[in-house]
C-alpha positions as CSV (number, residue, x, y, z in Angstrom):
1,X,95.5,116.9,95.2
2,X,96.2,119.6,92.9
3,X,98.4,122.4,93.7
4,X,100.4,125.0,92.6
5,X,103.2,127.6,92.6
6,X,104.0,128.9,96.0
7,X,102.4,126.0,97.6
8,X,104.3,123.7,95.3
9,X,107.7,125.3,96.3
10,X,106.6,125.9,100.0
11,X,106.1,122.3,99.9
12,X,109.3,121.5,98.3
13,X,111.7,123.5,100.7
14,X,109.8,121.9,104.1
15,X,109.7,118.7,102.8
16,X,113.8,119.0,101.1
17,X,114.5,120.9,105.2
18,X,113.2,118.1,107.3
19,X,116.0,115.4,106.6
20,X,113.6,112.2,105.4
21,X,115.2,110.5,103.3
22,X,112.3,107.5,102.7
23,X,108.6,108.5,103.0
24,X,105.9,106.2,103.9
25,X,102.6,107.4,103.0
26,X,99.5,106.5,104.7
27,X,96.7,107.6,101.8
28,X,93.0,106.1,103.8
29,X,92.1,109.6,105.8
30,X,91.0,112.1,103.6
31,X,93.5,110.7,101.0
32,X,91.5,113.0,98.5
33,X,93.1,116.0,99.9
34,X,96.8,115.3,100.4
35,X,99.3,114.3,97.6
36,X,99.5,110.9,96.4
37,X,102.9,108.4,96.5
38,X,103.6,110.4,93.3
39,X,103.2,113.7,93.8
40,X,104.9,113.5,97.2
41,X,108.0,112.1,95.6
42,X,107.9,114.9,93.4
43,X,107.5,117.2,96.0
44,X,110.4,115.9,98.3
45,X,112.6,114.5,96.2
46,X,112.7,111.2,98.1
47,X,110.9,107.4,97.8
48,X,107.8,107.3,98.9
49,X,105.7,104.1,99.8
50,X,102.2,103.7,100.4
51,X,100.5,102.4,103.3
52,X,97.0,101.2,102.8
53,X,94.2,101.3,104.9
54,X,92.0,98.7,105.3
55,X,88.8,100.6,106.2
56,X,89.0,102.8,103.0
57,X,89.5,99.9,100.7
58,X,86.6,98.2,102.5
59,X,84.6,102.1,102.0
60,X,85.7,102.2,98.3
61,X,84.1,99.0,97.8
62,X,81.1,99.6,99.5
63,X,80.4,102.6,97.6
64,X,81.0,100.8,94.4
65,X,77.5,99.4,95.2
66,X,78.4,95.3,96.2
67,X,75.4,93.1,97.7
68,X,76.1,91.9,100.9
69,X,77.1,88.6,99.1
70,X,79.4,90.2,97.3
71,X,81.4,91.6,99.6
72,X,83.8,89.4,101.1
73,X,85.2,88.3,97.1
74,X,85.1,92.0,96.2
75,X,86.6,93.5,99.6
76,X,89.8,90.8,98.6
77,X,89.6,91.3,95.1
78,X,90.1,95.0,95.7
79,X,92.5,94.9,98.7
80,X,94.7,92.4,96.7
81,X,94.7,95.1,93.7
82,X,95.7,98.3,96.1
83,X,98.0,96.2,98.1
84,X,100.1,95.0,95.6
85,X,102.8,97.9,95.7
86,X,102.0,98.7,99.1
87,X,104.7,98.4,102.2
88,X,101.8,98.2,105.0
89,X,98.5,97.9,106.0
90,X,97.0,99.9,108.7
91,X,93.6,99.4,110.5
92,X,92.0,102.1,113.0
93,X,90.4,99.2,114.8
94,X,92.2,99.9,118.0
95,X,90.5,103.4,118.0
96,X,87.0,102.4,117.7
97,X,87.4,98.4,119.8
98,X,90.4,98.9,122.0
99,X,93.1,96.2,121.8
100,X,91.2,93.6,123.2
101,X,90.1,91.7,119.7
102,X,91.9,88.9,117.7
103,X,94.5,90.8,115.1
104,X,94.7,86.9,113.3
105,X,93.3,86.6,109.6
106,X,90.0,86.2,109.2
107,X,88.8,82.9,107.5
108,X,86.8,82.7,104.9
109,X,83.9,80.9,106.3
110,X,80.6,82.6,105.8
């Protein structure tokens, strides 16, 4: 996300005022239009870690034009690359399923 002067400093001040002292960063919703791990550590002066989510990754990849063959390897391939600094993972599973679904790890029979 690009920005600029008073936005920049607006950004600084709020982000110096609130007392965090360790940002974690979820980047999946609309991770276009907010600032990345880096530019929010420039902005507050504080760490920042990313938390990834698994639904974008799994987007990214799609877009990237897989076959459906293709996409288990790829999906891990990928997720394995964008997770390797990462803190978290976060699903929105709950918001589209409910709780009621196994959280385990999937196997890798097809």
């Amino acid at each position: 996300m690009e920005t600029g002067g008073a936005t920049d400093e607006a950004n600084r001040r709020l982000l110096a005022a609130s007392g965090i002292g360790h940002y974690l960063l979820e980047t999946g919703y609309k991770g276009e239009d907010i600032l990345d791990p880096q530019g929010m550590a420039a902005a507050s002066g504080r760490p920042v870690d990313e938390v990834v989510r698994l639904e974008s990754v799994l987007e990214d990849v799609v877009r990237a034009g897989v076959t459906a063959a293709e996409l288990p390897d790829r999906f891990r391939e990928t997720l394995a690359t964008r997770t390797a600094t990462a803190v978290g993972l976060k699903s929105i599973v709950a918001y589209r399923h409910g709780f009621d679904f196994d959280p385990g790890r999937p196997t890798t029979t097809r």
